[in-house]
C-alpha positions as CSV (number, residue, x, y, z in Angstrom):
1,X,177.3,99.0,35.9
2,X,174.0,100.1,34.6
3,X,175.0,103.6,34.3
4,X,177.2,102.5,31.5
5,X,176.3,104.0,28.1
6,X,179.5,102.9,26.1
7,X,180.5,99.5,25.7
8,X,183.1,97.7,22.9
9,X,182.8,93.2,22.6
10,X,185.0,93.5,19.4
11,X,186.4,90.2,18.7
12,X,185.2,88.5,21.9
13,X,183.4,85.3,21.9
14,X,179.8,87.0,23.0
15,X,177.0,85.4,21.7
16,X,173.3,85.8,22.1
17,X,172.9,84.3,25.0
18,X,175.8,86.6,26.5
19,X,173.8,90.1,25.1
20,X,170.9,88.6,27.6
21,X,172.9,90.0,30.4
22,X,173.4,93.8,29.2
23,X,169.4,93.8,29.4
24,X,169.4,95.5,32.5
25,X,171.6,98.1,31.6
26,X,169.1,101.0,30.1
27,X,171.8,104.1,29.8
28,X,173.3,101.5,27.2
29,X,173.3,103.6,23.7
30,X,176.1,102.3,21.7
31,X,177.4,99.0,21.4
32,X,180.1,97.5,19.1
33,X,179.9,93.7,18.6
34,X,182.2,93.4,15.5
35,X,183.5,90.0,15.5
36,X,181.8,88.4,17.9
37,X,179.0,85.1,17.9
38,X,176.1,88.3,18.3
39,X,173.7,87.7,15.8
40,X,170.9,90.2,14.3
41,X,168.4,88.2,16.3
42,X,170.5,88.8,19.8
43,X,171.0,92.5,18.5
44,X,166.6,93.1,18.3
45,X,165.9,91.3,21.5
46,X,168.3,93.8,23.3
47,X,167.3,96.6,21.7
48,X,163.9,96.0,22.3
49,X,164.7,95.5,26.3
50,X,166.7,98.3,26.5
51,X,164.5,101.0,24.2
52,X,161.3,99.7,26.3
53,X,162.8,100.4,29.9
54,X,163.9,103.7,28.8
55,X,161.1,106.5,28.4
56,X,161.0,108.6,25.2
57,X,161.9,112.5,25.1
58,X,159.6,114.3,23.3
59,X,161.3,115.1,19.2
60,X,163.9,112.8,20.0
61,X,165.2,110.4,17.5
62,X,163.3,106.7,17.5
63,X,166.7,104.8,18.4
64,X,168.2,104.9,21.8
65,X,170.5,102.0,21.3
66,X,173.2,102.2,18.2
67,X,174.7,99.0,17.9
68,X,177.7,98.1,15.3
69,X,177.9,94.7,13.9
């Protein structure tokens, strides 16, 4: 699963702790999380993992992960 690049929680009972185990996945770009116990801390810690396994492209945009609270 860590080609997946797509992935919806809405309205599940993820929390932080739960986010920990997407860290590996590094094709990750958006992530919905509406609803859920994910918190803006949980959000920055996996962002930060996944944006720092995944080499920048020259002139491409800063974010790699979009994630909807």
């Amino acid at each position: 699963m860590t080609n997946l690049e797509y992935l919806t929680l809405y309205g599940t009972a993820i929390t932080d702790t739960g986010l920990k185990s997407l860290e590996g996945m590094t094709k990750l770009r958006i992530l919905h999380v509406q609803r859920t116990g994910v918190t803006k801390r949980g959000i920055q810690r996996l962002k930060a993992t996944v944006e720092a396994a995944e080499p920048r492209i020259a002139n491409s945009p800063g974010l790699l992960l979009q994630v909807f609270p």
